[in-house]
N, C-alpha and C positions, 0 to 999 in steps of 0.2 A: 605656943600661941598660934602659927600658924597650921598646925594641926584643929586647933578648934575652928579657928576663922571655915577652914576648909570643910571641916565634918556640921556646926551648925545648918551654912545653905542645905547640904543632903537629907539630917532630919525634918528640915521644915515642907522638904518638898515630900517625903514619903509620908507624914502628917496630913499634906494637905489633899494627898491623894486617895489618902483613905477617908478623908472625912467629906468628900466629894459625893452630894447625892444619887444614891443610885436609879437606874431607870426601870431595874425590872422589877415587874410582876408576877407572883406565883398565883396560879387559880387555886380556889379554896376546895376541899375535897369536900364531894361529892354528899350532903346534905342525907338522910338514913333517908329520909323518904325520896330519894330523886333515886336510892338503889334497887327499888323495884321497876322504875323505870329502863333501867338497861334491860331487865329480862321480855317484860314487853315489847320495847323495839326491837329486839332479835328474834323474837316470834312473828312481828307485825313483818320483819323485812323476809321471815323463811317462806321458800317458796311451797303454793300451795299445791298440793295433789287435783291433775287433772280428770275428770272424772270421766272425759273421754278419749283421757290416749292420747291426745293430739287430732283427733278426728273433728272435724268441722261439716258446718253446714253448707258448702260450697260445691255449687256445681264443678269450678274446675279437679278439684280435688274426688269429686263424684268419676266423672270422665276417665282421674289419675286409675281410681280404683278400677275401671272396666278396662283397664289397661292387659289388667289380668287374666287369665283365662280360669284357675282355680281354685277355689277357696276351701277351708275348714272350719266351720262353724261349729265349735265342739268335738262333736265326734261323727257330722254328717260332713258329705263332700256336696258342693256347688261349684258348678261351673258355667260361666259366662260367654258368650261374644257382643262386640260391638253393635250398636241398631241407632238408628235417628237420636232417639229422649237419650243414650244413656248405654245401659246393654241387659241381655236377659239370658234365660237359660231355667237352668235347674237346682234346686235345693233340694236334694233326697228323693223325691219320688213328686214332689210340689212343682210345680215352674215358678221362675223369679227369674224378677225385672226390678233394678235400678234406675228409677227414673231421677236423672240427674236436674233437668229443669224443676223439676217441682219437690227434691230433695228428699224422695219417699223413697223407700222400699216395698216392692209388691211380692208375695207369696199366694199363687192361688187365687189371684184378684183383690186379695186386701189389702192394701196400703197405708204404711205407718212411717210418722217422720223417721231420718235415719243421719247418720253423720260419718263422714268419708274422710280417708287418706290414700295416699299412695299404693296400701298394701292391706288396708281393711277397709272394712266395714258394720255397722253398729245398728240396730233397731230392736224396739222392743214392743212385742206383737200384743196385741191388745188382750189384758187378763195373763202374759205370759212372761218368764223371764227374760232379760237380757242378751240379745243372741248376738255376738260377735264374730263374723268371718274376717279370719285372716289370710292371704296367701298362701300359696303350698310355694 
């Protein structure tokens, strides 16, 4: 008897501990049309390709570029010194000027917008391809 007396109180307590409401929550999986939604936000968040490098429209970054003294524009050489706007010099057989204030590139007196970093430079000559000098 006193085996029972003693063993009753412990099932009533392991009874009432299970039958004790629980507090968690499971989130319900993911609905079929909410699973094309993951693939668009992992596109929406990939980063996008810069279409100039890094290069900006910035006079300081203009100034950075005239920093340099020689460039490759393909397969022509240009080379630069410092002046008041910017710096100038030569593109192949052309003279060129970066004018940093007014964020143009000049070849030969024609000027076209352009965009600058530390180590290039970008402009695209009217009617013509995309010319990019980089540092040597």
């Amino acid at each position: 008897m006193r085996a029972l007396i003693v063993f009753l109180p412990l099932v009533a307590i392991a009874c009432a501990a299970e039958s004790a409401p629980s507090n968690r929550t499971s989130a319900a999986p993911p609905a079929a049309a909410d699973a094309g939604n993951a693939d668009a936000d992992a596109q929406a968040a990939a980063p996008v390709a810069d279409p100039n490098d890094g290069r900006q429209e910035d006079p300081a970054a203009c100034y950075a570029a005239c920093a340099n003294t020689s460039f490759t524009c393909g397969d022509i050489a240009a080379t630069v010194a410092f002046e008041q706007t910017g710096c100038s010099g030569t593109i192949g057989t052309s003279t060129l000027q970066l004018d940093c204030g007014a964020k143009k590139v000049c070849v030969d007196g024609t000027c076209v917008a352009a965009t600058f970093d530390a180590f290039s430079f970008a402009y695209t000559p009217a009617g013509g391809a995309k010319v990019i000098c980089r540092r040597d």
